[in-house]
N, CA, C and O of each residue as an XYZ file, in Angstrom:
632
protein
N       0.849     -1.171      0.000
C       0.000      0.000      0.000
C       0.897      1.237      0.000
O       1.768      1.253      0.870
N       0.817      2.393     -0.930
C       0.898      3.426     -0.712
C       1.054      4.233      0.278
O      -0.023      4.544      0.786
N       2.374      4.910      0.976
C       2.375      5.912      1.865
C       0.989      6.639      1.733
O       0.147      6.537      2.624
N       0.768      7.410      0.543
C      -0.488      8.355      0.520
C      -2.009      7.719      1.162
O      -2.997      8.234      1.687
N      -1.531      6.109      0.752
C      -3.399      6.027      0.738
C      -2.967      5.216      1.969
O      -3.991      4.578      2.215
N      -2.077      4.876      2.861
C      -2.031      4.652      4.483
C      -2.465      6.069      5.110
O      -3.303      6.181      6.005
N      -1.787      7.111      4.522
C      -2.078      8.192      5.566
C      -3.401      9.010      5.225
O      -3.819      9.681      6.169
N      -4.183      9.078      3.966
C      -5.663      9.169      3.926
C      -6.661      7.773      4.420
O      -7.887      7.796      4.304
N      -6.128      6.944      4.813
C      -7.289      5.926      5.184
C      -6.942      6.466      7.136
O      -7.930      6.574      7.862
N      -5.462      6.752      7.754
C      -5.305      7.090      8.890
C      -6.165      8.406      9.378
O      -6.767      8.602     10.434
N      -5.995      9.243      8.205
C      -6.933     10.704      8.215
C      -8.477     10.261      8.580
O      -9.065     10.881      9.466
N      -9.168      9.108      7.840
C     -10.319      9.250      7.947
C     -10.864      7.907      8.832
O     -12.046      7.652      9.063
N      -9.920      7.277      9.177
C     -10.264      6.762     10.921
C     -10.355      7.690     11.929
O     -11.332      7.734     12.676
N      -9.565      8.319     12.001
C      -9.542      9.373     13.310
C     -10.522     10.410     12.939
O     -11.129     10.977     13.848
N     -10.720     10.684     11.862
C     -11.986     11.324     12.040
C     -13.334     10.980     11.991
O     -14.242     11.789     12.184
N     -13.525      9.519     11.676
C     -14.563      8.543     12.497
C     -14.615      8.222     13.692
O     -15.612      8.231     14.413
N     -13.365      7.874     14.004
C     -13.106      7.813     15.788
C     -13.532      9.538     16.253
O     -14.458      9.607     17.061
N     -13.118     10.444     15.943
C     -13.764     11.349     16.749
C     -14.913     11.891     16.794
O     -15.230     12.716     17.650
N     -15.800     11.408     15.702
C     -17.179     12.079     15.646
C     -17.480     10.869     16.227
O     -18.256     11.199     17.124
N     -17.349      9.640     16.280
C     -18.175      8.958     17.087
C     -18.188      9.022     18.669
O     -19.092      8.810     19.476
N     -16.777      9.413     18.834
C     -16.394      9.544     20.572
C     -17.495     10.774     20.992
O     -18.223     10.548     21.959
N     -17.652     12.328     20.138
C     -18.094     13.408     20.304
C     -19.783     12.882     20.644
O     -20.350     13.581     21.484
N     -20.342     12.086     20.243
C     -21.872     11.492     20.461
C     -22.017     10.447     21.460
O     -23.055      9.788     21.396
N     -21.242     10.190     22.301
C     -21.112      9.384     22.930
C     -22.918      8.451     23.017
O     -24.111      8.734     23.128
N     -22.172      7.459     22.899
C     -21.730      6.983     21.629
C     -22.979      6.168     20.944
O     -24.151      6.124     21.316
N     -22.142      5.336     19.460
C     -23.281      4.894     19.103
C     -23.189      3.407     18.403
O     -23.729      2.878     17.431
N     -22.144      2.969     19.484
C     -22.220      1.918     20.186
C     -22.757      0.966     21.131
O     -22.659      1.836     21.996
N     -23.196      0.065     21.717
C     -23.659     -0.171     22.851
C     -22.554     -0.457     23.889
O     -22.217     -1.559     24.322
N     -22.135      0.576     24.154
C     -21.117      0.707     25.540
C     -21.264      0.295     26.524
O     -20.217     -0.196     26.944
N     -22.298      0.195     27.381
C     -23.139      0.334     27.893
C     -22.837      1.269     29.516
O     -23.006      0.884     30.673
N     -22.286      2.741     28.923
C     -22.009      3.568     29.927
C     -23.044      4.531     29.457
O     -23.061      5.134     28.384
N     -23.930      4.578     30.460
C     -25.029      5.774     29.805
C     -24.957      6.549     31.245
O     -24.656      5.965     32.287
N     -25.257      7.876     31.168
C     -25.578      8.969     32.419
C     -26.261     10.213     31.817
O     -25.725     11.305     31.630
N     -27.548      9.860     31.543
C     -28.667     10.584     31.024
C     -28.621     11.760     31.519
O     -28.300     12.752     30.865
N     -28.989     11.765     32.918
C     -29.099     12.516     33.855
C     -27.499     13.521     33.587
O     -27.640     14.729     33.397
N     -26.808     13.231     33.591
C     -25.792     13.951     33.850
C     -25.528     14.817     32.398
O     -24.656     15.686     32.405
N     -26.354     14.536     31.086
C     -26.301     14.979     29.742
C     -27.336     16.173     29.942
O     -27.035     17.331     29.651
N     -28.750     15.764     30.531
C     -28.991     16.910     30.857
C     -28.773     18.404     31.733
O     -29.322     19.505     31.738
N     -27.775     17.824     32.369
C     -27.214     18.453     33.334
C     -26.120     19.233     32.563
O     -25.731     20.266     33.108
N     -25.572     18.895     31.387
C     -24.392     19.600     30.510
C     -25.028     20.717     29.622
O     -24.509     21.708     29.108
N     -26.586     20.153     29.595
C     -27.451     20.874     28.297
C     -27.774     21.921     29.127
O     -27.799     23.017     28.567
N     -28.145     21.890     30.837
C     -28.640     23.209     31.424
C     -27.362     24.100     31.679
O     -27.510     25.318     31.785
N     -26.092     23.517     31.781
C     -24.775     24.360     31.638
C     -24.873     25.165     30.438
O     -24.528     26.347     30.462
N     -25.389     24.523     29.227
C     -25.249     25.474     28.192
C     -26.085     26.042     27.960
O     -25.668     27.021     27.340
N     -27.128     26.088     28.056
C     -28.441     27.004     28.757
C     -27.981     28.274     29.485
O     -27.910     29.329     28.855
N     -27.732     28.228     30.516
C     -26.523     29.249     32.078
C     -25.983     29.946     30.911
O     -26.388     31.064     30.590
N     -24.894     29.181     30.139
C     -24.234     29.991     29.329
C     -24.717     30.764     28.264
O     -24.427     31.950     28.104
N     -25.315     30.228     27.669
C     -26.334     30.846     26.171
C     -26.694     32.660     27.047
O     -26.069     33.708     26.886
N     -27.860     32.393     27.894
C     -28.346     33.135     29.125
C     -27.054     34.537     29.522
O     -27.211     35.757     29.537
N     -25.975     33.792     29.766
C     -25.237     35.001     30.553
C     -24.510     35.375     28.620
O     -24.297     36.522     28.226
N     -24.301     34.275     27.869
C     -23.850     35.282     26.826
C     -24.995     36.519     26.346
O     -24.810     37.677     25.970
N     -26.119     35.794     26.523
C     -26.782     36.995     25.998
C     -27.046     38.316     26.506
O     -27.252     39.337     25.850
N     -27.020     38.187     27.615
C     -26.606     39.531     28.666
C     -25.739     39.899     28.346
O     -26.051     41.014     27.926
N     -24.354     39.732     28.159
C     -23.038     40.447     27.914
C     -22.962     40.860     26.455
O     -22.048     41.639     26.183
N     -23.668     40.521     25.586
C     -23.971     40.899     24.086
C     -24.730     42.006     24.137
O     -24.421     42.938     23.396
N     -25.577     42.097     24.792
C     -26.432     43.359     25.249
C     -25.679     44.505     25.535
O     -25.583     45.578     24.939
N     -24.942     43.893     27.000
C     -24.266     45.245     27.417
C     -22.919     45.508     26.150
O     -22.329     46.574     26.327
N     -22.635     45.039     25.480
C     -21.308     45.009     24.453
C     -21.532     46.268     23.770
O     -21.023     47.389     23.766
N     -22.542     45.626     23.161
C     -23.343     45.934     21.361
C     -23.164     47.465     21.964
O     -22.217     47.972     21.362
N     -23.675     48.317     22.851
C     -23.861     50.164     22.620
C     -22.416     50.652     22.549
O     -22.233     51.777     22.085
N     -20.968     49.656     23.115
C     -19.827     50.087     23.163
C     -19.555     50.140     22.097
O     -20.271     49.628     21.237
N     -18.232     50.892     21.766
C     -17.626     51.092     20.049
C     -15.860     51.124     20.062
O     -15.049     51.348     19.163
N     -15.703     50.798     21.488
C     -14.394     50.742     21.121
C     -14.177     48.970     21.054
O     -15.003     48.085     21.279
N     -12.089     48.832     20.474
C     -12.275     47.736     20.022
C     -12.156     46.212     20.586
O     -12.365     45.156     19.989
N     -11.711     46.467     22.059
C     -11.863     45.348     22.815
C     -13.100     45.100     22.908
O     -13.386     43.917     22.726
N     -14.392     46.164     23.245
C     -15.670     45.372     23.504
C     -16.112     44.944     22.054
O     -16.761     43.905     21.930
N     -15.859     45.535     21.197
C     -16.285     44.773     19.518
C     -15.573     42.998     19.509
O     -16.211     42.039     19.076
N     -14.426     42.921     19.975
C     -13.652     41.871     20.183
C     -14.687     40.851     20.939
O     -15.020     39.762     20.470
N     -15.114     41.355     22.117
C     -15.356     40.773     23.381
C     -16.645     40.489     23.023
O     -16.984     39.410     23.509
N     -17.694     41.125     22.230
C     -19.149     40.989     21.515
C     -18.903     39.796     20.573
O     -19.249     38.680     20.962
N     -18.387     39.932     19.481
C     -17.709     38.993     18.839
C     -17.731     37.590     19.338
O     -18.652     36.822     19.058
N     -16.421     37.165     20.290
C     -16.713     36.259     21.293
C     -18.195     35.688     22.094
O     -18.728     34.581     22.164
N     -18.546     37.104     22.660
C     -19.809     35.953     23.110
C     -20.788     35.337     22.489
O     -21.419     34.345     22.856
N     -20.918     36.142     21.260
C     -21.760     35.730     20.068
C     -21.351     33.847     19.672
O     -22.090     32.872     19.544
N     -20.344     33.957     19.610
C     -19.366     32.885     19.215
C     -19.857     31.910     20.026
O     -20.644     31.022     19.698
N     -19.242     32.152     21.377
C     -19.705     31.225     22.866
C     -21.667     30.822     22.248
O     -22.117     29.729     21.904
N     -22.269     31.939     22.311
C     -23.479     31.292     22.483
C     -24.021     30.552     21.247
O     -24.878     29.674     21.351
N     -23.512     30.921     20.126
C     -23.699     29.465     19.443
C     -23.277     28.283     18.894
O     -23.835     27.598     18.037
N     -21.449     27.976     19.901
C     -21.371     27.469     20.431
C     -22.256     26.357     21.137
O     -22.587     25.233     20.757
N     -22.571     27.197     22.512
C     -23.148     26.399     23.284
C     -24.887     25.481     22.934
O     -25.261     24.340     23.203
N     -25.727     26.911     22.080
C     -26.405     26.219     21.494
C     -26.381     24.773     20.512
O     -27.085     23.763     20.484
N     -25.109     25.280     19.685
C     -25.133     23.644     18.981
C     -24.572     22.731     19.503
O     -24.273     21.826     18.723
N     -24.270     22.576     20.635
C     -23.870     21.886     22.012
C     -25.126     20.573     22.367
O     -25.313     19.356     22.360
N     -25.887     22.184     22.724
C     -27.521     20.893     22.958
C     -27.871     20.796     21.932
O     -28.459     19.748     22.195
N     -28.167     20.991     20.440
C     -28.826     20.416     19.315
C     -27.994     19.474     19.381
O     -28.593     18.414     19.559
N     -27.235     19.386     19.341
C     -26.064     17.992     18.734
C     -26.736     16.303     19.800
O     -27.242     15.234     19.458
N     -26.294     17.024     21.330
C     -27.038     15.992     22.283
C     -27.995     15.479     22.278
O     -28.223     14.326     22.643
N     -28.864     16.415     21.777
C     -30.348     16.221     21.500
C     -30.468     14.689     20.267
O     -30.884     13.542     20.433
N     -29.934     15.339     19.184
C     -30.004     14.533     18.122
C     -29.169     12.888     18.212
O     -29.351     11.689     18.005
N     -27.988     14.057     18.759
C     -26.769     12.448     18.814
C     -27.079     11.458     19.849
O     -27.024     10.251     19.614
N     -27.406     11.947     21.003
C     -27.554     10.921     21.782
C     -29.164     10.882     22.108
O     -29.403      9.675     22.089
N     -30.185     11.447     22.348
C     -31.237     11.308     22.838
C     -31.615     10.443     22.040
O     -31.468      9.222     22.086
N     -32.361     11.403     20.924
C     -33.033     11.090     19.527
C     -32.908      9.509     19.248
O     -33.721      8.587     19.185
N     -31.155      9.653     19.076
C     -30.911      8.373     18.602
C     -30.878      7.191     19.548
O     -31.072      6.064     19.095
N     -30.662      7.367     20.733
C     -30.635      6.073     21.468
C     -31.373      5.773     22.793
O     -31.184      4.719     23.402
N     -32.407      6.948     23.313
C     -33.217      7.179     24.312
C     -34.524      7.420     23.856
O     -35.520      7.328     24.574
N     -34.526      7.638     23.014
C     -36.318      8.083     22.607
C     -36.727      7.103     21.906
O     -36.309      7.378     20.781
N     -37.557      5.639     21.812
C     -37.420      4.560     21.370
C     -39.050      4.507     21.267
O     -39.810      4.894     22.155
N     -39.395      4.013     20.148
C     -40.754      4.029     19.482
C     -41.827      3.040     20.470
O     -43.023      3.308     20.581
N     -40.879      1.351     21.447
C     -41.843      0.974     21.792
C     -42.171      1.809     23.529
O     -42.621      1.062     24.398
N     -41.939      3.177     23.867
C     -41.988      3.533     24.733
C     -43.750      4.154     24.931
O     -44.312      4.986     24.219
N     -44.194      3.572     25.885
C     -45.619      4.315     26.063
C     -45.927      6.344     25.917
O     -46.936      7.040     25.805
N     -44.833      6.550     25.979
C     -45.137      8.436     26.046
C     -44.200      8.480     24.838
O     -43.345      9.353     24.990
N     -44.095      7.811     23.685
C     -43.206      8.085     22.689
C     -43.458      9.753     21.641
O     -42.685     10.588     21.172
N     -44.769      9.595     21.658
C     -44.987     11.357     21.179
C     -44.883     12.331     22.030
O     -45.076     13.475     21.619
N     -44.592     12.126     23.256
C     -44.878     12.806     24.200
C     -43.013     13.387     24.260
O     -42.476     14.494     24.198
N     -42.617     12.284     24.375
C     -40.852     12.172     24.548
C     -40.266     12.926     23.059
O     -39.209     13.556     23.031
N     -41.150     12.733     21.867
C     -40.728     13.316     20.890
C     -41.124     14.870     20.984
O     -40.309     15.767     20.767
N     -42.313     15.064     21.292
C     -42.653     16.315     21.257
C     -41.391     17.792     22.015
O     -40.971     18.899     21.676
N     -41.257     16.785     23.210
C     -40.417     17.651     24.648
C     -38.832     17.866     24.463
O     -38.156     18.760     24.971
N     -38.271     16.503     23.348
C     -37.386     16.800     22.997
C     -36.645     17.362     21.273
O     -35.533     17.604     20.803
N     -37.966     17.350     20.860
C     -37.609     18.595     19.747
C     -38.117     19.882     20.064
O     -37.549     20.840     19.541
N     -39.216     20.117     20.931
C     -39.071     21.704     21.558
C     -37.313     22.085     21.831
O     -36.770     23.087     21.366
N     -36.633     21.057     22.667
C     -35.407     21.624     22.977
C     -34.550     22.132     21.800
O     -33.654     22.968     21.913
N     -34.964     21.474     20.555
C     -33.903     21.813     19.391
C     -34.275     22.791     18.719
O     -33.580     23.421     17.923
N     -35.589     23.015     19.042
C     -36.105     24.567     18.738
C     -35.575     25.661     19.168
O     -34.987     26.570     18.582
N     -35.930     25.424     20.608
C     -35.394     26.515     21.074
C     -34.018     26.649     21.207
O     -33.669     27.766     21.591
N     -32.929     25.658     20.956
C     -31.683     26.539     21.180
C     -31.852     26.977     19.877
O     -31.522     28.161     19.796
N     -32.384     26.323     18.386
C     -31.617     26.856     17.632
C     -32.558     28.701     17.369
O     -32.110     29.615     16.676
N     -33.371     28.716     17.862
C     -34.208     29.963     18.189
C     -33.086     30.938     18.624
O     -32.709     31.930     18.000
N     -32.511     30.367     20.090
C     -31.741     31.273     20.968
C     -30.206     31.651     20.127
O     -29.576     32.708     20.156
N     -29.872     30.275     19.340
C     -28.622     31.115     18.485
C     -29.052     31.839     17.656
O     -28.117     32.452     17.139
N     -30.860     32.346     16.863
C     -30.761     33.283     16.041
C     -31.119     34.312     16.775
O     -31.358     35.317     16.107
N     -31.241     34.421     17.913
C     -31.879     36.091     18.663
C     -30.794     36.188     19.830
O     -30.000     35.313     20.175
N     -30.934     37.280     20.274
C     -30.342     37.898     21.704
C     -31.290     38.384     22.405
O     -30.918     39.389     23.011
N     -32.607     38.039     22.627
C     -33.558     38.102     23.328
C     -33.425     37.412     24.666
O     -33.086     36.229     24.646
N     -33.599     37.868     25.559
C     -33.317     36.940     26.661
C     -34.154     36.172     27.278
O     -33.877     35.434     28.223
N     -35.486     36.351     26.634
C     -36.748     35.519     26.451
C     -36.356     34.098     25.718
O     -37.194     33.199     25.781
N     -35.275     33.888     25.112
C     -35.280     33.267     24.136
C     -34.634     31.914     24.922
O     -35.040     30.756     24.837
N     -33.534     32.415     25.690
C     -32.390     31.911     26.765
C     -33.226     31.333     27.644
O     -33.117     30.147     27.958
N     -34.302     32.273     28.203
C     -35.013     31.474     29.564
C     -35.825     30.666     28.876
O     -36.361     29.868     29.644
N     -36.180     30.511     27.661
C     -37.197     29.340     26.852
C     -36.453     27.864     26.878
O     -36.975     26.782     27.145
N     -35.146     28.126     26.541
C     -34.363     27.412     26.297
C     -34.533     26.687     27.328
O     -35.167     25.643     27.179
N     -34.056     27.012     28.550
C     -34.204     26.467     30.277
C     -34.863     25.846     30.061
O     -34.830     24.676     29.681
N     -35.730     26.628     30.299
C     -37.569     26.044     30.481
C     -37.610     24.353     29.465
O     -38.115     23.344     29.956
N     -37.189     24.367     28.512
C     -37.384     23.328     27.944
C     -36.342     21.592     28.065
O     -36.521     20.382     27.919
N     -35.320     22.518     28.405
C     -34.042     21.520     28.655
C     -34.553     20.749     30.387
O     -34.578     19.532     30.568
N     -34.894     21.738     31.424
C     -35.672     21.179     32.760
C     -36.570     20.368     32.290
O     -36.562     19.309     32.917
N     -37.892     20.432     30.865
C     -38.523     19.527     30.812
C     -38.295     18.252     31.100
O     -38.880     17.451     31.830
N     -37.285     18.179     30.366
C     -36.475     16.717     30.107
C     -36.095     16.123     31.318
O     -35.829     14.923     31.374
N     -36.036     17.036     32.519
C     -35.423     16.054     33.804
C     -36.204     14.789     34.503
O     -35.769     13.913     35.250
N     -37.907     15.094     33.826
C     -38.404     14.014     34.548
C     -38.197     12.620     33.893
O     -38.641     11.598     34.415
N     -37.631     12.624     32.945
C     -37.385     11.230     31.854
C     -36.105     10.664     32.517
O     -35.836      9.497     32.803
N     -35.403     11.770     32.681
C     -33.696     10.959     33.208
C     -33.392     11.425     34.396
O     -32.700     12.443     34.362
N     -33.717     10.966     35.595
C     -33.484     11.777     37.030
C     -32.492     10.822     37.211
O     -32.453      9.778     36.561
N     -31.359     11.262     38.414
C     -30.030     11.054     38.486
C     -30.264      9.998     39.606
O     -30.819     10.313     40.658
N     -29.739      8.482     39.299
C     -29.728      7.592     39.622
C     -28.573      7.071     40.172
O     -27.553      6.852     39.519
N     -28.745      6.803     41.729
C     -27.325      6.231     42.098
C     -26.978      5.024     41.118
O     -26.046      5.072     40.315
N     -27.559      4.283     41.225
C     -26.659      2.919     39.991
C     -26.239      3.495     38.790
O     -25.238      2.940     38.335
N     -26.739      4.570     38.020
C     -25.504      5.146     37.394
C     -24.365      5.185     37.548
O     -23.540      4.491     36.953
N     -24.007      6.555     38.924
C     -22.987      6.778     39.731
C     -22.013      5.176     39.961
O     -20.791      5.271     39.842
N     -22.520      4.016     40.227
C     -21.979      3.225     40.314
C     -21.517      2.530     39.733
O     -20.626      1.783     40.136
N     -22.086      2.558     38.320
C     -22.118      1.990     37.081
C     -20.873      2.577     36.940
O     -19.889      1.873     37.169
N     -20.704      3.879     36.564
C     -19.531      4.729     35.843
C     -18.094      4.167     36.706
O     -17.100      3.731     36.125
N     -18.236      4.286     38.226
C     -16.942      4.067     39.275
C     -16.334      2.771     38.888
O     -15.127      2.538     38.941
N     -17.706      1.533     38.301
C     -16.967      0.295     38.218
C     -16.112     -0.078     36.687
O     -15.245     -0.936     36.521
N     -16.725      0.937     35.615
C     -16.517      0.928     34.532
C     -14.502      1.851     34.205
O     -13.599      1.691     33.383
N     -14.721      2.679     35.333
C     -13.670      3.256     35.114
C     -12.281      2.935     35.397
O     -11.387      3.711     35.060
């Protein structure tokens, strides 16, 4: 084999290996901590939230660190928004929201509101938009509440 086509087949393992690691995963691993995914999605919620406050106060400044610093949070918050769309899709969607589940429209409904609204909150700086976001990502806590045998699961796995 070819130097070239060893180091394009090496190129595009590792970049299978890393989009699959980034979705954790979509494999049957069997390390799941639901609870603790929603708990990353209300971090980026917090964040979306305080970027949009600091975009606020930015935007009337004109000199060029706060243009810099506006810039950035803009960045951060959609960022963080495609943070939870991604979770949403990569891991919920695909491996928690399961058709023979009795509240399956119900589970679909609650968790594409969430992909609404972040991707809502990365097109506005409304801060209505941020607390929607919340509001919808908390929905989700009654499906995955934080389970010690998780916690235990992970300690023995590690």
């Amino acid at each position: 084999m070819k130097k070239s086509a060893v180091l394009l087949l090496i190129i595009f393992v590792l970049g299978v290996v890393s989009q699959s690691a980034h979705a954790h995963c979509q494999i049957p691993c069997g390390i799941y901590d639901d609870h603790a995914r929603v708990q990353s999605m209300l971090e980026d919620a917090a964040t979306i939230e305080k970027s949009v406050k600091l975009i606020a106060e930015l935007s009337v400044k004109s000199d060029a660190q706060s243009k810099n610093q506006l810039i950035r949070w803009v960045m951060n918050k959609e960022k963080h928004a495609q943070n939870i769309i991604s979770i949403i899709s990569d891991y919920f969607l695909t491996q928690r929201v399961k058709p023979v589940q009795k509240d399956y429209t119900e589970r679909l409904i609650k968790h594409h509101a969430v992909i609404i609204a972040a991707m809502k909150a990365k097109q506005n700086t409304d801060i209505k938009y941020a607390k929607n976001l919340k509001k919808c990502v908390k929905a989700l806590l009654s499906y995955y509440p934080e389970r010690k045998k998780n916690k235990e699961k992970l300690d023995v796995k590690r």
